[in-house]
Legacy VTK file of the C-alpha trace (Angstrom):
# vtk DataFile Version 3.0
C-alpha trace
ASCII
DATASET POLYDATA
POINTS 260 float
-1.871 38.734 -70.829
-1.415 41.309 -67.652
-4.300 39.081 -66.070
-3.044 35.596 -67.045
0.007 36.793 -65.256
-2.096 38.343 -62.232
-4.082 35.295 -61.875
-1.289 32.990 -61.892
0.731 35.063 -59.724
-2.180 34.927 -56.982
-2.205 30.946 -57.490
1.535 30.836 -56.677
0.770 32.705 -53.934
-1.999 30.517 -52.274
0.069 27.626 -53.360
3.122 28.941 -51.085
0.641 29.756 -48.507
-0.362 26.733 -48.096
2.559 24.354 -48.840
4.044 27.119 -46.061
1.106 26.262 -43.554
1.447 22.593 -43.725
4.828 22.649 -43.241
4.738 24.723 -40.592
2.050 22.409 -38.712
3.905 19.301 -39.520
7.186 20.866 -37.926
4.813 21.515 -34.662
3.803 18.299 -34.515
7.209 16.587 -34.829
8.907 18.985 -32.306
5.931 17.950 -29.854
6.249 14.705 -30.246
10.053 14.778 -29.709
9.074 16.150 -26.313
6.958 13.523 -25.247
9.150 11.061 -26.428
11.958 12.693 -24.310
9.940 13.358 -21.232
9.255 9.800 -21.469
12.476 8.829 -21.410
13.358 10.925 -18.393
10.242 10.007 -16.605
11.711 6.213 -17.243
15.262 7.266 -15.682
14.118 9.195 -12.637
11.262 5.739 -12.173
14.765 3.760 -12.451
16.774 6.007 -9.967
13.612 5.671 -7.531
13.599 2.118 -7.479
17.262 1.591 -7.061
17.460 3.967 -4.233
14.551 1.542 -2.676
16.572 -1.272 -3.417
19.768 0.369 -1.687
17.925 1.172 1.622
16.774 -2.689 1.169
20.285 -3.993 0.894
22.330 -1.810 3.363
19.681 -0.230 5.331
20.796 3.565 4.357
18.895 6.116 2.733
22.146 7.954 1.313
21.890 6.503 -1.969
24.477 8.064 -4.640
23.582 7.407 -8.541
26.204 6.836 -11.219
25.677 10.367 -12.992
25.605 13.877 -11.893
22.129 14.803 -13.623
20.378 12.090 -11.398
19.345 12.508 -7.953
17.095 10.112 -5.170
15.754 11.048 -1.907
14.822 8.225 0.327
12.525 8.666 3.460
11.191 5.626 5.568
8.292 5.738 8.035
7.361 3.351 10.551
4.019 2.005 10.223
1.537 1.460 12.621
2.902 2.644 16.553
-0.366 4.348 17.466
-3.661 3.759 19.265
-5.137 2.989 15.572
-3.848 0.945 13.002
-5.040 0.868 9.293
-4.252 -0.520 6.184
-3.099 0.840 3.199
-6.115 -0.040 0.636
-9.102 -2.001 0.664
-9.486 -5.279 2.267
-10.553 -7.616 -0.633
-13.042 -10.439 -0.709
-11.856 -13.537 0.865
-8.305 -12.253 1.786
-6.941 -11.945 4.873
-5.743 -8.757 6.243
-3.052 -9.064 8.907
-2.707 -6.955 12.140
0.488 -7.622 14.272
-0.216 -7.543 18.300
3.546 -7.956 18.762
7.043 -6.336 18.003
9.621 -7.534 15.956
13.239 -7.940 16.091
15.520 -6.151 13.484
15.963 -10.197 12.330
11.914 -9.781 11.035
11.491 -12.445 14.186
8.690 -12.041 16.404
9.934 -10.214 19.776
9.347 -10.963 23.417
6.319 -10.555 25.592
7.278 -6.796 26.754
6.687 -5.765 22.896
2.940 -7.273 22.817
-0.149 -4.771 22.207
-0.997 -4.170 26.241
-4.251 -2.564 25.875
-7.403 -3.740 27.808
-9.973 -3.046 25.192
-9.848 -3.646 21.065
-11.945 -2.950 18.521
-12.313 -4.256 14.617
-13.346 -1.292 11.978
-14.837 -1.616 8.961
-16.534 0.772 6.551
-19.359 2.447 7.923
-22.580 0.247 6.487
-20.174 -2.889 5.313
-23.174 -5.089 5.541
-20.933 -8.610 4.847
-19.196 -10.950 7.213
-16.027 -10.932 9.134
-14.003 -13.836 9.850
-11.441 -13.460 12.332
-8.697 -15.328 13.123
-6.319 -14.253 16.327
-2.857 -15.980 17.322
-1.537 -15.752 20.783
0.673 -17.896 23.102
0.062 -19.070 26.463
2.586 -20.737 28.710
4.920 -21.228 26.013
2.486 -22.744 23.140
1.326 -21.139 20.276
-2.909 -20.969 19.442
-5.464 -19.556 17.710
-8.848 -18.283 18.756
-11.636 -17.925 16.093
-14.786 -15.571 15.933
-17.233 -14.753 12.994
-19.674 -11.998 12.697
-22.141 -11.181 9.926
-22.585 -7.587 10.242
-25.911 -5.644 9.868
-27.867 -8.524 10.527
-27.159 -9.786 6.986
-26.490 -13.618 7.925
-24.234 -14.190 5.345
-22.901 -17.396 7.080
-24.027 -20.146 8.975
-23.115 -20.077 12.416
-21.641 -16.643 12.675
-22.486 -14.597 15.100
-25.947 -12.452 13.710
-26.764 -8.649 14.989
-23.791 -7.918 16.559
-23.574 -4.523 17.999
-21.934 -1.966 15.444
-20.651 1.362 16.999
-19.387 3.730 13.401
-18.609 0.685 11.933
-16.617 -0.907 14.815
-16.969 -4.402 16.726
-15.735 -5.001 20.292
-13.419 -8.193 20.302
-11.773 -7.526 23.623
-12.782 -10.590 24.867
-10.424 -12.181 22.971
-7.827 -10.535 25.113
-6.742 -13.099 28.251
-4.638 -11.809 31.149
-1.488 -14.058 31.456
-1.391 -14.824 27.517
0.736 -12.866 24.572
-1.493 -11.730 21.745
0.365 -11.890 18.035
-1.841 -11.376 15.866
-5.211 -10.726 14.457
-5.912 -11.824 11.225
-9.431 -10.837 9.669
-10.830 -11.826 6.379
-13.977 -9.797 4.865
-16.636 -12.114 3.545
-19.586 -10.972 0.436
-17.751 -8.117 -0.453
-14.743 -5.912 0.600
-13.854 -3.113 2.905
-11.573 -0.807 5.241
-10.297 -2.432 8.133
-9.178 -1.219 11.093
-7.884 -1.560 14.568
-8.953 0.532 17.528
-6.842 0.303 20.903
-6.535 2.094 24.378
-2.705 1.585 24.022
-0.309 1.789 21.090
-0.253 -1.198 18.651
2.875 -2.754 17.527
4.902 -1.055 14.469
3.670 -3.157 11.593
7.010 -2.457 9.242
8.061 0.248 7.004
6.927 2.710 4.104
9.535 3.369 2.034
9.441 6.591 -0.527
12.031 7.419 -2.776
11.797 10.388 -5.198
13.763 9.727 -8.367
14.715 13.330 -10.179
16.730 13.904 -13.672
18.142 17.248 -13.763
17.499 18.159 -17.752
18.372 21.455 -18.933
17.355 23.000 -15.863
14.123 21.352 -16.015
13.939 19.045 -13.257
11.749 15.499 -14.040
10.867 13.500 -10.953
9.289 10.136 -10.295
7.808 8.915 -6.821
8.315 5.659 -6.113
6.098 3.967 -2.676
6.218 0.596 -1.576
5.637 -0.615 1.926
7.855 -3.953 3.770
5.408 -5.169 6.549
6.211 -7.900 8.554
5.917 -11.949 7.118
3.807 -14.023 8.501
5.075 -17.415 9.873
3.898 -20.339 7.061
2.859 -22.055 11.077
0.586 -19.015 11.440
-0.749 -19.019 8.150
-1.815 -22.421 8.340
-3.138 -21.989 11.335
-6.199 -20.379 10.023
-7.612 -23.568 8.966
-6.308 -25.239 11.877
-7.860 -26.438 14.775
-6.660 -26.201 18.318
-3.085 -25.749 19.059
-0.679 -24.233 16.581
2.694 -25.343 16.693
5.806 -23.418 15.807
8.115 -24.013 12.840
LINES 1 261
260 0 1 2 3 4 5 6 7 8 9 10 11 12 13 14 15 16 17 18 19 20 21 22 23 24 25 26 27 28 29 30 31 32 33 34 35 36 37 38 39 40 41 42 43 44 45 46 47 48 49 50 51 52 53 54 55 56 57 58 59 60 61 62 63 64 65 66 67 68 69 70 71 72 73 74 75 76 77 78 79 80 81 82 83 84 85 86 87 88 89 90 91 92 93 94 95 96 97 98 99 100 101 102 103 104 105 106 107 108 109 110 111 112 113 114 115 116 117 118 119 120 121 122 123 124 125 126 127 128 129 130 131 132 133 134 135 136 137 138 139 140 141 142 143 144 145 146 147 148 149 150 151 152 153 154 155 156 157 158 159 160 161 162 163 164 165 166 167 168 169 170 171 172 173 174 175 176 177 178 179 180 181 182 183 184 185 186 187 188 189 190 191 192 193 194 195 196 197 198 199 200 201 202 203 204 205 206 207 208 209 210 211 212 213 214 215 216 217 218 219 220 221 222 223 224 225 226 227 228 229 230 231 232 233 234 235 236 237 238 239 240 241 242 243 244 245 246 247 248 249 250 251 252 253 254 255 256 257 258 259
């Protein structure tokens, strides 16, 4: 009998061991997942407070946006883009899609501004990625005596001839191409639009002055104060500068363009 009792004591034992294990682990796994689900809700509040602090700055032009509750804070910063001797983009220029470059200042209207705001430099230069071996098509608005036009120039890069009647071998310095003839003393450039053909790539402008300031970057860091434990979101978007539907269609236009 004393080892019927012993025996079954033991099982009792490993039973409780284990019943005491498993519930254990499944109490770990439900307080961890409580976390996440939390953190994921904060991460979704300070994302929210982020993008209404953007959309304050958008609407009154201020960065000193105040949220609703006292756990919830947003810092908004806004940067000027472009204003330098080199202009990039943000990204990769795609396939077939025009990437814009503005040779002219604005007016806090988004209009285009006068002459004394236009890119004054006597040499310019087109960037790609170093051994881009596709085709650029390139596209550049400027006014003369009052009326709007475009020039147009093509170059297949590498010596690739990817299209007819572009310009072949054209002389590649670290992945830049001289276009300053397109410059003309006595005419306002505007802009330079440049589309990458057979494949994508950086682009870039090079400049012995400073280009024109392209529009804004706008940051805003979105933090919920939980517990001590602070939860932020970053939240980037950038506001350049619309181009004119009379520019746009001016790409496939001929000539003169005319203005809206």
């Amino acid at each position: 009998m004393k080892d019927i009792r012993g025996q079954v004591a033991l099982i009792v034992l490993l039973v409780s061991a284990v019943v005491m294990t498993v519930g254990l682990s499944m109490s770990d796994k439900a307080v961890v997942e409580t976390k996440i689900d939390i953190d994921e809700e904060l991460l979704k509040q300070a994302f929210n407070a982020a993008e209404s602090g953007i959309e304050y700055y958008r609407g009154v032009g201020s960065t000193d946006y105040v949220t609703e509750d006292d756990r919830t804070s947003v810092s908004v910063t806004v940067t000027d883009l472009g204003g330098g001797t080199q202009l990039g983009l943000d990204g990769y220029a795609t396939e077939n899609k025009a990437a814009f470059f503005w040779l002219v200042g604005h007016k806090d209207d988004g209009s285009i501004d006068g002459d004394d705001t236009a890119y004054g430099g006597s040499t310019l230069e087109i960037c790609t990625t170093v051994g881009f071996d596709g085709a650029l098509k390139i596209d550049y608005f400027y006014k003369e005596a009052g009326v709007y036009k475009v020039k147009r120039k093509g170059f297949n890069l590498e010596g690739s001839g990817v299209v007819s009647g572009f310009v072949n071998d054209e002389i590649v310095t670290d992945g830049c191409i001289d276009v300053a003839d397109l410059l003309v003393v006595g005419t306002t450039p505007l802009l330079l639009a440049t589309t990458p053909i057979s494949g994508g790539t950086e682009l870039s402008l090079k400049g012995s002055a400073n280009f024109p300031v392209q529009g804004e970057e706008i940051q805003a860091m979105g933090t919920v104060d939980e517990e001590s434990m602070g939860i932020s979101q970053k939240v980037r978007v950038y506001d350049v500068y619309r181009v004119p539907g009379f520019m746009l269609d001016g790409i496939t236009a001929v000539g003169s363009v005319l203005s809206e």
